[in-house]
Structures are given as C-alpha cells and as structure tokens.
Gaussian input, Z-matrix of N, CA and C with variables (Angstrom, degrees):
# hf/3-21g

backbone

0 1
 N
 C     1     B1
 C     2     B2     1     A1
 N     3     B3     2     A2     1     D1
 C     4     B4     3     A3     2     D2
 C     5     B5     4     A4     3     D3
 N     6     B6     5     A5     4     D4
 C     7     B7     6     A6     5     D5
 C     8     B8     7     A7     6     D6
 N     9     B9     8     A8     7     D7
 C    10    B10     9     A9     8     D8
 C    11    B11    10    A10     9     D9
 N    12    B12    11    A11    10    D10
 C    13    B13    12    A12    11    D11
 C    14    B14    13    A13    12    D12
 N    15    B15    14    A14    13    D13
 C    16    B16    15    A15    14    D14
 C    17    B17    16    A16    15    D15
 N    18    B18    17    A17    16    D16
 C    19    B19    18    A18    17    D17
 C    20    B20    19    A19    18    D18
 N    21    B21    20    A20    19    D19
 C    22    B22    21    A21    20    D20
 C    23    B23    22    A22    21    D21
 N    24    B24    23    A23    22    D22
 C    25    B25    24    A24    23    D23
 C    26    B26    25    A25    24    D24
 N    27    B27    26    A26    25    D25
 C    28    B28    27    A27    26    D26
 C    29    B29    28    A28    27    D27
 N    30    B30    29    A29    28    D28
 C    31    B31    30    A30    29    D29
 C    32    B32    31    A31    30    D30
 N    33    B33    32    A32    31    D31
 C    34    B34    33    A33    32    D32
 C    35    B35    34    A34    33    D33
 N    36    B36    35    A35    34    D34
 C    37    B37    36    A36    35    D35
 C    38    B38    37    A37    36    D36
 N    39    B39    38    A38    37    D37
 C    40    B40    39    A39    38    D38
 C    41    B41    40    A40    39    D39
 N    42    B42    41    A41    40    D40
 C    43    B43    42    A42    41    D41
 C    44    B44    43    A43    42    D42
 N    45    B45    44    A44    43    D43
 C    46    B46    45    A45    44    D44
 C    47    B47    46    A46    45    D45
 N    48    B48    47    A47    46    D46
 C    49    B49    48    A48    47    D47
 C    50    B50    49    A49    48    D48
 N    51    B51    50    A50    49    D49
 C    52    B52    51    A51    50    D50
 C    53    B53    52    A52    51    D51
 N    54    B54    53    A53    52    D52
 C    55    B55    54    A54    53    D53
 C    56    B56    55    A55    54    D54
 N    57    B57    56    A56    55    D55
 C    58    B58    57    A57    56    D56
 C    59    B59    58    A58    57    D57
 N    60    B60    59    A59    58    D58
 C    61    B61    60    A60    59    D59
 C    62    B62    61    A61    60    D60
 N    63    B63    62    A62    61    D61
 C    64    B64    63    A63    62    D62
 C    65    B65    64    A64    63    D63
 N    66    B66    65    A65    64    D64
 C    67    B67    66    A66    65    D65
 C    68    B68    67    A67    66    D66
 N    69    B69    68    A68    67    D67
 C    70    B70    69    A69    68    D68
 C    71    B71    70    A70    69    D69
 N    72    B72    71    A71    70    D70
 C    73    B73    72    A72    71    D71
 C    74    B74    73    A73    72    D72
 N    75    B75    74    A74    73    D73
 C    76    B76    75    A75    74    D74
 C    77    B77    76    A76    75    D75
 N    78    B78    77    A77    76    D76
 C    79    B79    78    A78    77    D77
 C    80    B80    79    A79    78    D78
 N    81    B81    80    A80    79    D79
 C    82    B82    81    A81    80    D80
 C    83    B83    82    A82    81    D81
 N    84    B84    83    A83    82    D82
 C    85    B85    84    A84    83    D83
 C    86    B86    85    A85    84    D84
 N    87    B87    86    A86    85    D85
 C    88    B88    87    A87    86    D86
 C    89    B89    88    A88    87    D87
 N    90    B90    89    A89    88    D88
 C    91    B91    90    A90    89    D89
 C    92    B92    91    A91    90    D90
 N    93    B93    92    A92    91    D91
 C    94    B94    93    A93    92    D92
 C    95    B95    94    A94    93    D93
 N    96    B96    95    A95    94    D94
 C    97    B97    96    A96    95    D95
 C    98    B98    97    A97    96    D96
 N    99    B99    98    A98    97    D97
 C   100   B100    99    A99    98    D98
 C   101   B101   100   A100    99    D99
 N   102   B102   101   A101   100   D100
 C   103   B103   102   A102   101   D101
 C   104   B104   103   A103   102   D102
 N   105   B105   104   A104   103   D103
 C   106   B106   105   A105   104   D104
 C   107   B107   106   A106   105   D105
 N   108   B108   107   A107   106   D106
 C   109   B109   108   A108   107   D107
 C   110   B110   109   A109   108   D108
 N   111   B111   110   A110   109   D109
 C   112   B112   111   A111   110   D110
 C   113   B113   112   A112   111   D111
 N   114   B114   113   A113   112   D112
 C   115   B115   114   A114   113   D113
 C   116   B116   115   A115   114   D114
 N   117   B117   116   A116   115   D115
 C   118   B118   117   A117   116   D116
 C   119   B119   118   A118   117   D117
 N   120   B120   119   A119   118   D118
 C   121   B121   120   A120   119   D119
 C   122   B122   121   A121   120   D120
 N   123   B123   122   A122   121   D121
 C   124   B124   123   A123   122   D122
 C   125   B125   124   A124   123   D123
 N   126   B126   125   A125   124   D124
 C   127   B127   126   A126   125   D125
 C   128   B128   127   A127   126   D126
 N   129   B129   128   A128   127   D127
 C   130   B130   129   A129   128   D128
 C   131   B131   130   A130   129   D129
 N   132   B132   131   A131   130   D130
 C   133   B133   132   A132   131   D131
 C   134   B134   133   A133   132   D132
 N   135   B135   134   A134   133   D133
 C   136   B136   135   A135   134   D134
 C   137   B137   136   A136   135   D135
 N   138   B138   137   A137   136   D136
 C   139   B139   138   A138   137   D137
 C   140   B140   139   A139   138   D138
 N   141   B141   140   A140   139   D139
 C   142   B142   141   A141   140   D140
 C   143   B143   142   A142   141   D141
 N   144   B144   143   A143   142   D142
 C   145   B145   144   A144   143   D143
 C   146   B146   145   A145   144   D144
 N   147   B147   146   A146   145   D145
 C   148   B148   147   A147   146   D146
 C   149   B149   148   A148   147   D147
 N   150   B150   149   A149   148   D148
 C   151   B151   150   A150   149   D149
 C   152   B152   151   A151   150   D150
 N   153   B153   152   A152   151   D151
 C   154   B154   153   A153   152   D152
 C   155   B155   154   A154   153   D153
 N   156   B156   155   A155   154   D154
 C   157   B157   156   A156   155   D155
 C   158   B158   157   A157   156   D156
 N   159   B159   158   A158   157   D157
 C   160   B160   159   A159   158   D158
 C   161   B161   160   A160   159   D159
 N   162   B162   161   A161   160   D160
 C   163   B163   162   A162   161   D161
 C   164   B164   163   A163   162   D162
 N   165   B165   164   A164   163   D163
 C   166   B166   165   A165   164   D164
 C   167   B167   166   A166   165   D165
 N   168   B168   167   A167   166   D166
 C   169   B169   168   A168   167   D167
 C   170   B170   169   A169   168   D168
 N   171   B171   170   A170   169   D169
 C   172   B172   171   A171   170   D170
 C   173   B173   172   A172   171   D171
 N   174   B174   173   A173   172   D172
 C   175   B175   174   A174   173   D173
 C   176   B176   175   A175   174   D174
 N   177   B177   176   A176   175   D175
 C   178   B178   177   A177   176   D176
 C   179   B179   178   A178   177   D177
 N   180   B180   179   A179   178   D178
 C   181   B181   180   A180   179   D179
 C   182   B182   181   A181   180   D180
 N   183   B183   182   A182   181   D181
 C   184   B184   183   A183   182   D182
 C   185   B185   184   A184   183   D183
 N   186   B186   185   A185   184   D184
 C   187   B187   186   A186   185   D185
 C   188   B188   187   A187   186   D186
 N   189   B189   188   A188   187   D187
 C   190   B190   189   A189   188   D188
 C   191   B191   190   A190   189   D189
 N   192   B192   191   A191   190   D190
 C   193   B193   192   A192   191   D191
 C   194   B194   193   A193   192   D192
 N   195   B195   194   A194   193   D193
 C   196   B196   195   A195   194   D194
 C   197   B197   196   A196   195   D195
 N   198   B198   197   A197   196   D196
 C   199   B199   198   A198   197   D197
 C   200   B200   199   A199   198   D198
 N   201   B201   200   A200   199   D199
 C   202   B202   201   A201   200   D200
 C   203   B203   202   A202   201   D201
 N   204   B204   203   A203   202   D202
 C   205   B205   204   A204   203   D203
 C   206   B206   205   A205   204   D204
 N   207   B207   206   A206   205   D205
 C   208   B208   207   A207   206   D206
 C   209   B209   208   A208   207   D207
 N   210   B210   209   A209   208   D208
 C   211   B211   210   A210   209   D209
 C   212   B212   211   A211   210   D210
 N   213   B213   212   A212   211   D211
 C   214   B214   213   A213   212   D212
 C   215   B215   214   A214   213   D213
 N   216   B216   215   A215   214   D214
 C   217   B217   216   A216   215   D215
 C   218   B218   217   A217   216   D216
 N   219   B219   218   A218   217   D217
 C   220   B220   219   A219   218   D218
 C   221   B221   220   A220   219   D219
 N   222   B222   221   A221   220   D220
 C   223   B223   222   A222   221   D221
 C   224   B224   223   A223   222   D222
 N   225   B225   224   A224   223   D223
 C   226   B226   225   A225   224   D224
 C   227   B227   226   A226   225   D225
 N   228   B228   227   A227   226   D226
 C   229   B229   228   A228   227   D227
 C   230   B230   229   A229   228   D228
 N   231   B231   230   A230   229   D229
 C   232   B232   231   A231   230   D230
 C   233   B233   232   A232   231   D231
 N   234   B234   233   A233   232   D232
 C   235   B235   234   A234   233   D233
 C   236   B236   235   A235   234   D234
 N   237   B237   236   A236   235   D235
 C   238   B238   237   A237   236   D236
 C   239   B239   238   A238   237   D237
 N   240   B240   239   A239   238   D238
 C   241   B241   240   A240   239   D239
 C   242   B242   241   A241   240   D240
 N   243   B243   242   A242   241   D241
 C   244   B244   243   A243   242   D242
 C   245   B245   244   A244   243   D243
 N   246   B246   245   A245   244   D244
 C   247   B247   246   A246   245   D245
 C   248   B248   247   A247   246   D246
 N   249   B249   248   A248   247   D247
 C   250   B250   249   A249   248   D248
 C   251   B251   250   A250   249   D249
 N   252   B252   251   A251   250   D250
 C   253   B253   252   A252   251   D251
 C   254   B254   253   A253   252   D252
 N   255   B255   254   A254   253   D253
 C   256   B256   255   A255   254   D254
 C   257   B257   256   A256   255   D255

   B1=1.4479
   B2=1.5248
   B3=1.3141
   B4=1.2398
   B5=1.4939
   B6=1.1653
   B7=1.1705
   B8=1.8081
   B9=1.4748
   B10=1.0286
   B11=1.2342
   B12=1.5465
   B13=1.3150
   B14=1.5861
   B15=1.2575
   B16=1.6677
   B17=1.4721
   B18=1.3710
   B19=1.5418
   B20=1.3103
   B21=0.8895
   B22=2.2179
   B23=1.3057
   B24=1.7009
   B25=1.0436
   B26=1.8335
   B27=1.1015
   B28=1.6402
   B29=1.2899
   B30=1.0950
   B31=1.8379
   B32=1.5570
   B33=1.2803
   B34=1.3822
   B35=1.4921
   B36=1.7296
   B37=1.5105
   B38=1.4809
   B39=1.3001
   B40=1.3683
   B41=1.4686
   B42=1.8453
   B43=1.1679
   B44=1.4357
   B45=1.1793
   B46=1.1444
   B47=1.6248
   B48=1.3231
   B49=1.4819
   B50=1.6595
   B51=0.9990
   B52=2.0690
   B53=1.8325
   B54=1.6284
   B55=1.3982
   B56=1.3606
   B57=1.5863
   B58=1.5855
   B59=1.8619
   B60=0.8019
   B61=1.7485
   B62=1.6593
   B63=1.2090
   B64=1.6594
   B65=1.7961
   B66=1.9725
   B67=2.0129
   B68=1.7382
   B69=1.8325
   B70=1.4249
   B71=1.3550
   B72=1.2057
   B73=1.1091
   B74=1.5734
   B75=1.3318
   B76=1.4099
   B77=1.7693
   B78=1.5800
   B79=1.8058
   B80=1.6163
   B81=1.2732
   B82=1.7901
   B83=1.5754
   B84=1.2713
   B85=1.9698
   B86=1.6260
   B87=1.5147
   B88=1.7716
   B89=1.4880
   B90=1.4752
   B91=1.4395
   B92=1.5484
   B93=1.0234
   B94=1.5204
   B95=1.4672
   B96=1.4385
   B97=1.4501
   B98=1.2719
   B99=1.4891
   B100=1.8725
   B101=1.2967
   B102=1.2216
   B103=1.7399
   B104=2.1237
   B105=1.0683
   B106=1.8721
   B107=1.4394
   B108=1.1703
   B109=1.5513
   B110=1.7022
   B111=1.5632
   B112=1.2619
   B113=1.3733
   B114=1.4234
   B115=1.8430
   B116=1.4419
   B117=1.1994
   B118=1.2887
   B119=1.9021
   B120=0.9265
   B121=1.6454
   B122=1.4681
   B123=1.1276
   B124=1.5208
   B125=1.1259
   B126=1.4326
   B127=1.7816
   B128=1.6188
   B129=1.3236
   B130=1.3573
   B131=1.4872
   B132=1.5654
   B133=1.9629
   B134=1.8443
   B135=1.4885
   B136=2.1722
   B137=1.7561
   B138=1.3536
   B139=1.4056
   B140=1.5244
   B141=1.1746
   B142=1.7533
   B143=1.9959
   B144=1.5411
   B145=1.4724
   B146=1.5812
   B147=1.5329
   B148=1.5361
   B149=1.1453
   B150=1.6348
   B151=1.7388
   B152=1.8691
   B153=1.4096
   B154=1.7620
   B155=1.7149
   B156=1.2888
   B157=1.2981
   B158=1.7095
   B159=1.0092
   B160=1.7405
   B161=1.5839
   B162=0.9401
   B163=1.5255
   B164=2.0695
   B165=0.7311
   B166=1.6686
   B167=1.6939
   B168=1.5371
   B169=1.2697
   B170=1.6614
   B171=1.2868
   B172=1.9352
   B173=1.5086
   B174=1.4145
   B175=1.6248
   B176=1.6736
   B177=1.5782
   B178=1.8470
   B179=1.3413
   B180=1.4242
   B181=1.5583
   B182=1.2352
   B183=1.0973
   B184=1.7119
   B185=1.5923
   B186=1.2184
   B187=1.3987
   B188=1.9846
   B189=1.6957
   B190=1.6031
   B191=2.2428
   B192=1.4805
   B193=1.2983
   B194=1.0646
   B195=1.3757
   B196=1.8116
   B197=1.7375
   B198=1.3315
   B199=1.7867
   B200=1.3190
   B201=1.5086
   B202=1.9108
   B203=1.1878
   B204=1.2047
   B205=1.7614
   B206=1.3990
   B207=1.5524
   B208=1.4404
   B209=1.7117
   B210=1.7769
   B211=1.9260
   B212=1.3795
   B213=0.8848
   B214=1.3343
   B215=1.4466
   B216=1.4168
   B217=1.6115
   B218=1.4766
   B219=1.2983
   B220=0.9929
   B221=1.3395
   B222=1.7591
   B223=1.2128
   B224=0.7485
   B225=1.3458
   B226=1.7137
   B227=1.9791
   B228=0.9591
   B229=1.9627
   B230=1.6334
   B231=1.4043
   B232=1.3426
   B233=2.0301
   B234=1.2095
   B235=1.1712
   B236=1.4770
   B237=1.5608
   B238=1.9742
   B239=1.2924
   B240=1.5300
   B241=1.5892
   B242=1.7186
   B243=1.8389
   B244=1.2108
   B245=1.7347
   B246=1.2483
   B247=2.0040
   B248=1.3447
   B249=1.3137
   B250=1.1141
   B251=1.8227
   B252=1.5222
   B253=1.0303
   B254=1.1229
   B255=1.5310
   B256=1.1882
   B257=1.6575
   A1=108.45
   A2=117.68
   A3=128.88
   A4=116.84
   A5=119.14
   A6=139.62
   A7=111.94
   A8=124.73
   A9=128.93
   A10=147.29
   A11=145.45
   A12=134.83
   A13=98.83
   A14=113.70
   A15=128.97
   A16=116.38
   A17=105.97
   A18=120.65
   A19=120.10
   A20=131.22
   A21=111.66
   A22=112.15
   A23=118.75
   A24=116.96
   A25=115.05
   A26=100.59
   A27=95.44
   A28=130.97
   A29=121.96
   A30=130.04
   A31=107.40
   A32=124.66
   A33=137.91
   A34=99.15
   A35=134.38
   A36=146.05
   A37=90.11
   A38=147.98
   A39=130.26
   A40=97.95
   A41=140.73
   A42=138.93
   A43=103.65
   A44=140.60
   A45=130.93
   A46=126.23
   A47=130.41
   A48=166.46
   A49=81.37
   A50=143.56
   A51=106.62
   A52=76.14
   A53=137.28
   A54=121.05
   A55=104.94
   A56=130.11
   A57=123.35
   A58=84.58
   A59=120.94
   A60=121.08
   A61=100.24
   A62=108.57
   A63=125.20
   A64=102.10
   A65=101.05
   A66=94.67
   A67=120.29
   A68=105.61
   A69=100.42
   A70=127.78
   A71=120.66
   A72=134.01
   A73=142.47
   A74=84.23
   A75=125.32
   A76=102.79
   A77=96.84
   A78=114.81
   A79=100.20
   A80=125.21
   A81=114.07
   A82=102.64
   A83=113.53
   A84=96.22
   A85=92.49
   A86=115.51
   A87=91.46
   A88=103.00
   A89=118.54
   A90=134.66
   A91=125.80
   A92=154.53
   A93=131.56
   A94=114.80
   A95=110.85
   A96=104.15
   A97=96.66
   A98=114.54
   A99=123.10
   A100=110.81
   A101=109.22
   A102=126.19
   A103=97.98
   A104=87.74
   A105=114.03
   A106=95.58
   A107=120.35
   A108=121.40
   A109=127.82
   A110=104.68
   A111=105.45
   A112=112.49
   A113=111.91
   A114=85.88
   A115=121.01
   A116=104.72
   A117=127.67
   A118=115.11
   A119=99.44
   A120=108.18
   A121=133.25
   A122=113.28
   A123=95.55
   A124=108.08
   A125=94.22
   A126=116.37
   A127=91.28
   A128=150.82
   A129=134.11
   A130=82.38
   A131=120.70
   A132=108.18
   A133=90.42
   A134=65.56
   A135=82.99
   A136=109.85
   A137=129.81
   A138=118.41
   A139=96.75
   A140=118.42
   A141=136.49
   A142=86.24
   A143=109.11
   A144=99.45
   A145=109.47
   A146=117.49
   A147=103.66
   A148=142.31
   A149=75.65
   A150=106.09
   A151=101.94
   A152=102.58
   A153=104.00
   A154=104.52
   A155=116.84
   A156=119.51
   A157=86.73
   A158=139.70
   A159=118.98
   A160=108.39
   A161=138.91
   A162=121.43
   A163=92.98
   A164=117.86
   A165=110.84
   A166=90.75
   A167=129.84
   A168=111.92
   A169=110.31
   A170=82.00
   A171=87.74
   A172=118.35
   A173=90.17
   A174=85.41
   A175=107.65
   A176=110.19
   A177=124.07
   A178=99.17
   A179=118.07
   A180=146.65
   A181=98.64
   A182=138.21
   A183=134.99
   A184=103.21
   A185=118.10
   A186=105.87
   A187=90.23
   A188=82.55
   A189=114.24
   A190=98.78
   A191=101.48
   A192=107.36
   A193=124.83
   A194=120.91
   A195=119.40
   A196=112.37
   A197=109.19
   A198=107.38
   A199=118.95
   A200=110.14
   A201=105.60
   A202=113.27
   A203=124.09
   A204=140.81
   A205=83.83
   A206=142.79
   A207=114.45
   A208=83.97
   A209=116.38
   A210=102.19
   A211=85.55
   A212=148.35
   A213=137.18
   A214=98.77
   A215=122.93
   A216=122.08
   A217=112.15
   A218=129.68
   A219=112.14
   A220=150.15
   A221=116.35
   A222=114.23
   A223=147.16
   A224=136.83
   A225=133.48
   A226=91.75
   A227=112.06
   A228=108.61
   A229=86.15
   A230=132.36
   A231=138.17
   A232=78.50
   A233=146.10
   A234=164.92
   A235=82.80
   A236=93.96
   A237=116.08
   A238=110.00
   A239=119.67
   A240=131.53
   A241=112.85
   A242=99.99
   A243=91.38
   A244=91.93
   A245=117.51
   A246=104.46
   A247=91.64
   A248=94.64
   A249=140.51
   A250=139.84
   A251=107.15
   A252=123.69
   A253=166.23
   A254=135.30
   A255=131.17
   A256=110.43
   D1=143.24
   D2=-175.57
   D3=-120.32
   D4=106.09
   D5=-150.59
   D6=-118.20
   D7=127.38
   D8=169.86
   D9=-123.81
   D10=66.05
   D11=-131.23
   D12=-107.16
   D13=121.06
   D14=160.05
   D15=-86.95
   D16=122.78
   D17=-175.09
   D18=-72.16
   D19=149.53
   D20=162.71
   D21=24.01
   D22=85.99
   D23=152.53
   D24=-73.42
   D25=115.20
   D26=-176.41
   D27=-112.04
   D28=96.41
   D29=163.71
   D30=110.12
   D31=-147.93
   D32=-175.54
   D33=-73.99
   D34=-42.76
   D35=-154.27
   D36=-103.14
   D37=-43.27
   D38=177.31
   D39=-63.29
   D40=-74.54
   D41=-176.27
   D42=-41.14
   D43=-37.66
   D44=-175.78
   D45=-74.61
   D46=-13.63
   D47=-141.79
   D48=-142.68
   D49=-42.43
   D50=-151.93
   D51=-115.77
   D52=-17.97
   D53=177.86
   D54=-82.85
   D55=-34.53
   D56=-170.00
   D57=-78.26
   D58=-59.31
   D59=-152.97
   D60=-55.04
   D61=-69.36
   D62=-129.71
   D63=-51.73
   D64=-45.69
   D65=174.67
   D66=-54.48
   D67=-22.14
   D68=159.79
   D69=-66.40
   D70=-45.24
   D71=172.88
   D72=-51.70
   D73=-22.41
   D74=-162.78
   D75=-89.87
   D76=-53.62
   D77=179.12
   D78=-84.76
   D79=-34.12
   D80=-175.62
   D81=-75.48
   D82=-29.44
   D83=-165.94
   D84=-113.93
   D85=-1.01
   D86=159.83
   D87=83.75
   D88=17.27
   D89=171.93
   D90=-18.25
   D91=100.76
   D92=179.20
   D93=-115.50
   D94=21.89
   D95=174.14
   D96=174.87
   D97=114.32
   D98=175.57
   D99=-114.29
   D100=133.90
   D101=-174.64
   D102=-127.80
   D103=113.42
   D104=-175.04
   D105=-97.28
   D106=128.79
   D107=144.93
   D108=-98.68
   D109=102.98
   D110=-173.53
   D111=-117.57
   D112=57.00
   D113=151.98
   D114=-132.73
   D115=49.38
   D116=155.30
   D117=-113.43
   D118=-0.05
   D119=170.30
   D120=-82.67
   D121=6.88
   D122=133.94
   D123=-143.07
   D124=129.21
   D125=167.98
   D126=64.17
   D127=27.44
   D128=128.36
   D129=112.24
   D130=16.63
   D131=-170.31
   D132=-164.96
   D133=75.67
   D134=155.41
   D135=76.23
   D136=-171.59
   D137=-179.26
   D138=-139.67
   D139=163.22
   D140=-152.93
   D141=-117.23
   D142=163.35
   D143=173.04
   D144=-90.02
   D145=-7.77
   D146=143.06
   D147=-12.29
   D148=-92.41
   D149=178.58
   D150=-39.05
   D151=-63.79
   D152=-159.92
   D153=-60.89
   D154=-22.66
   D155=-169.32
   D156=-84.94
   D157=-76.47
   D158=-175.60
   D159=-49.20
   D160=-20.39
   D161=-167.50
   D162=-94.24
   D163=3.61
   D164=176.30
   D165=-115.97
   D166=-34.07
   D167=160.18
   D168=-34.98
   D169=-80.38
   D170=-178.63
   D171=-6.17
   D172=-57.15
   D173=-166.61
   D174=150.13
   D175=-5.63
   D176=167.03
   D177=-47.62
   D178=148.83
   D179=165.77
   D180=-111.36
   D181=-42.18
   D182=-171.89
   D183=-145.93
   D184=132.36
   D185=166.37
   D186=-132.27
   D187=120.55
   D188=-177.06
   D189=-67.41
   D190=164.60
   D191=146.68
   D192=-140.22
   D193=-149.22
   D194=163.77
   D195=-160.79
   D196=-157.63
   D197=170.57
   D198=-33.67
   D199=-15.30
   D200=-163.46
   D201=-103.20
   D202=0.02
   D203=-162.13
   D204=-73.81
   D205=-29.78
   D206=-136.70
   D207=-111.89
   D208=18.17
   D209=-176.45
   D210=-88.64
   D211=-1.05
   D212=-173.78
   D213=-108.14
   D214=117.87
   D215=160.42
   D216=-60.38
   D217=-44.29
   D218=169.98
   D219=-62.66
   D220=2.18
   D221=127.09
   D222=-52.89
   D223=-27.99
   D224=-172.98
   D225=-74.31
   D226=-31.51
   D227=-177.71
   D228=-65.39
   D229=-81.09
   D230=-98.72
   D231=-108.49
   D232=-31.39
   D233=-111.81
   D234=-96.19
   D235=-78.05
   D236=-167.97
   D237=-42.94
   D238=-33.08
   D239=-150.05
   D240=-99.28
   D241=-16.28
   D242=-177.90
   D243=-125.81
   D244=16.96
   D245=171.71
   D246=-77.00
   D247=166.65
   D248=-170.68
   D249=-162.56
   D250=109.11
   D251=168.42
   D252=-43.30
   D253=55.01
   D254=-123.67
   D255=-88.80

C-alpha cells in the first residue's frame, strides 16, 4: 500500500500546491491512500467546507485537522455532517 500524508496545508499557496500537484502525484507514485492536513487552510485559521470539498476533489481520502478547525465557524455546521466513523 502506498500511502501519503501532507502536513499543514497552509493558506491560499499551500491549497494551491497540494490542488495543482496532488492528481499528479497521485497517478506518478501509484498513490492508494492520501491523508491532507487542513486546518491551517484557510488563511492559516481552520478550513471552510470549500476548502475541504476541493482538497478531496484533488484526490484527499481523509483530510485530518487540529486546535484550528474551530477559527472557522463554519466548521461547527459542515464538521458533524461530514465525520465519519470507521
């Protein structure tokens, strides 16, 4: 299994770098499972359901967070609706 985890995607230039790259990345090393860290993605304070909805376009399997998920109000809406239980 081929496994890939990206750390702190950060701001407008991290989302911009892991959405142009990652479907390359994804098809050159034969990828079978991507783990994104976004909650530093937008603007360096938490992630929007935008943001998380293009970064699984890309080509994310999980996009992780941390302490910063909660600068964005619009996590606490979008948060509940997309966890998931394994």
């Amino acid at each position: 299994m081929r496994l890939l985890f990206l750390g702190d995607m950060v701001g407008k230039t991290g989302r911009t770098a892991v959405w142009e790259q990652l479907p390359g990345l994804i098809s050159d090393f034969r990828l079978d499972f991507v783990i994104v860290n976004g909650e530093n993605a937008a603007g360096g304070f938490g992630i929007t359901e935008e943001i998380f909805r293009e970064t699984l376009a890309a080509g994310a399997d999980v996009v992780t967070t941390g302490n910063h998920v909660w600068d964005q109000r619009d996590a606490l809406i979008f948060a509940p609706r997309w966890s998931q239980t394994w």
